[in-house]
N, C-alpha and C positions, 0 to 999 in steps of 0.2 A: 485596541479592541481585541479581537478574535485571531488564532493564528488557527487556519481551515488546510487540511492537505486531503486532496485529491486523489483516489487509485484510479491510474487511468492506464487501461491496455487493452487495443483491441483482439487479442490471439486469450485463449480464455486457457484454463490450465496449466499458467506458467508461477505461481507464486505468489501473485495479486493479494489473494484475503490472509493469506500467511503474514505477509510483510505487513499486509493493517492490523493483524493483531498483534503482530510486533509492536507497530510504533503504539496502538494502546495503553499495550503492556508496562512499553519500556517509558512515554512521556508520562503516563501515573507513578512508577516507580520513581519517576524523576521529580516527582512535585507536583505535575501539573493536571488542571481540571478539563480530564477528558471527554468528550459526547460523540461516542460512537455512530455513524448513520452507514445503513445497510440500505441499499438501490437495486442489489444483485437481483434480477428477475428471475433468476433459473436456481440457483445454490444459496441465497442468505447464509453464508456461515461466519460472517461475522456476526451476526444475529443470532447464532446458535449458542456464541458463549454466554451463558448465565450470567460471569462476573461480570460481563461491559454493559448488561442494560440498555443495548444499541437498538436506537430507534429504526423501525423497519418502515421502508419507505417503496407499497409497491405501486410499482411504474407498468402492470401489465394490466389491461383490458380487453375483456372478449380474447385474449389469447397476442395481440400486439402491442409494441412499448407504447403508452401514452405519455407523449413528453411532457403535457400539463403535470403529470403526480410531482413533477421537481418543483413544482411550488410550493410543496410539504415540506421540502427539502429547506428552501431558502427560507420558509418560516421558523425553521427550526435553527440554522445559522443565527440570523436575525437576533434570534433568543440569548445564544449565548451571552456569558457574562466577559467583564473586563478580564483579559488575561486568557481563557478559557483557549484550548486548543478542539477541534473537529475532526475525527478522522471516519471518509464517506468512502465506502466500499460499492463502486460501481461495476458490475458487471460485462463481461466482454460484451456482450450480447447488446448494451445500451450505451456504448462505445460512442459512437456517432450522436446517436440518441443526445447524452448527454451536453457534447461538444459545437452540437446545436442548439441546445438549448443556451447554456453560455454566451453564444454569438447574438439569439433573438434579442438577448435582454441587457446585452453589454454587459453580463453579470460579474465577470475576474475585474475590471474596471472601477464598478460600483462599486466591488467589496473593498477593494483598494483608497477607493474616496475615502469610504467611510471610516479607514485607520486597519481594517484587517491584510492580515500578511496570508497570501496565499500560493500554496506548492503544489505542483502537478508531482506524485509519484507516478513511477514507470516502472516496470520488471524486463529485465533481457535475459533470456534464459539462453542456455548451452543447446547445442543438439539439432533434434529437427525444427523446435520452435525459434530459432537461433533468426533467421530471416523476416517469419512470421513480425517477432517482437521488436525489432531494429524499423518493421514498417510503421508498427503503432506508434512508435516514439517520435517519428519522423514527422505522424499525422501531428501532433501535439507541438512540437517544433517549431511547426509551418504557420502552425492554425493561431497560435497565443504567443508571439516573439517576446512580447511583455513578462511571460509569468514564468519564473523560476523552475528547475526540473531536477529531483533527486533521481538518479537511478540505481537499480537497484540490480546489481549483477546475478544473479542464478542461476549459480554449475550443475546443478543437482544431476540433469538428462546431458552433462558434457564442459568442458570448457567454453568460455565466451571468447572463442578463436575463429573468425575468415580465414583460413590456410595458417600462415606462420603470425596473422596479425594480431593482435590484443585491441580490448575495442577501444584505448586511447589513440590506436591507429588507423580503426572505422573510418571511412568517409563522412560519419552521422557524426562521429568525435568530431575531427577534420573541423566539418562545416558548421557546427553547432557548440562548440565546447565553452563557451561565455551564458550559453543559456544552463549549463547544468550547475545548478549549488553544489551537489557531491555528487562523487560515485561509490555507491557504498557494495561492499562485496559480503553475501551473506557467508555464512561460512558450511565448507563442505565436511560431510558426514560420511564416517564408513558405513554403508548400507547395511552390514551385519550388527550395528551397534548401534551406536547414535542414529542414525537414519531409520532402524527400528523402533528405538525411542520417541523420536519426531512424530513418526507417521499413528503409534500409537495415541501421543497426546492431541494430535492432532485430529485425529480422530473420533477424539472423544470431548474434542471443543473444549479443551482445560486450559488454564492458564499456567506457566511455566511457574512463579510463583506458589499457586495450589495444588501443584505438581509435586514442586518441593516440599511441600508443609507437611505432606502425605507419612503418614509412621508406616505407609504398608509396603512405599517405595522401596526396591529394592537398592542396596548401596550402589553396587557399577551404576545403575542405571541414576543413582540422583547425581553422585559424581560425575556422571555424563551432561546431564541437563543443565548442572549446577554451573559447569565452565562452560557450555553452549548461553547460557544468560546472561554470565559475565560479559561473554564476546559480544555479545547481543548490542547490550550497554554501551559498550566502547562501539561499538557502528555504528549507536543511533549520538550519540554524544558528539561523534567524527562528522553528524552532518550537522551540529548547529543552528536546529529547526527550533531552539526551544523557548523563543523570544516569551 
């Protein structure tokens, strides 16, 4: 059937909608029929980019998450066609939200019956978010031992280091490393270059692709983007999501 992947992190500003328009980007550039779903309650910006068409899915009412809107959600799974990949941009903020929802309905189980392949993504960021992100993943861990887990390492605010460790030597590694399908490491940017480039494209919700197309791009800066995409590529290829 369907291969559906998950953004799930409850610390919010760590690289979450980044990484979904990643794997958009790079599973269509790869062949495959993607259907963006945005959940985000506070920021939609996977829903801001134009080219993905990503169905917007709000879960907020009178001002709190209504878990019921995720049945917009799974109508819309439902739909896909054979083959077809989903990538759902959930929001810190319906974290739990979500994760309940899931558990009401036996929903990772269900999809699985029915022949879909299903992946929880995770982000661990460097820095002060560094413990925040290591708890969200743990919650995910705990909660669905069943369903497969990509991580998704980002340096951007630091290294992903406890003291002298690397986090294949985390206790969350340690105790959890048969639940991760990959650990994928985004790649770091000199903030005067590349990391200007990023934060601009990013900013203005483009795709890396129609980035490049651009005649008005300036050279460094496509040469920049140009090998930030290739690397892209080779890290979404390194996880093998692309049944």
């Amino acid at each position: 059937m369907a291969t559906i992947h998950f953004l799930q992190q409850g610390k919010g500003g760590v690289g979450k909608s980044v990484v979904a328009s990643i794997l958009v980007q790079a599973l269509r550039y790869l062949g495959k029929e993607v259907t963006a779903f945005d959940t985000d309650p506070v920021n939609a910006s996977l829903a801001s980019y134009e080219d993905f068409h990503a169905v917007r899915i709000d879960i907020v009412n009178e001002g709190t998450v209504d878990t019921s809107a995720f049945d917009a959600l799974l109508e819309g799974i439902y739909a896909l066609p054979q083959g077809a990949h989903a990538v759902v941009d959930n929001g810190a903020s319906s974290f739990l939200a979500l994760n309940n929802y899931f558990r009401e309905i036996n929903l990772i189980k269900e999809l699985k019956d029915r022949g879909d392949t299903v992946y929880f993504h995770s982000v661990i960021m460097g820095g002060e978010s560094l413990v925040h992100t290591v708890s969200g993943l743990q919650v995910l861990a705990n909660g669905f031992p069943e369903t497969p887990i990509v991580v998704w390492l980002n340096p951007h605010d630091g290294p992903i280091r406890m003291g002298e460790l690397r986090f294949e030597q985390f206790k969350i590694y340690q105790e959890y490393a048969s639940r991760f399908h990959a650990i994928l490491q985004l790649p770091t940017a000199n903030q005067d270059t590349l990391g200007r480039d990023l934060r601009d494209l990013f900013g203005r919700h483009q795709t890396l692709e129609s980035a490049l197309a651009s005649p008005d791009l300036r050279i460094a800066t496509r040469l920049r983007l140009k090998q930030y995409w290739e690397t892209i590529l080779g890290v979404v290829r390194m996880a093998n999501i692309e049944e």
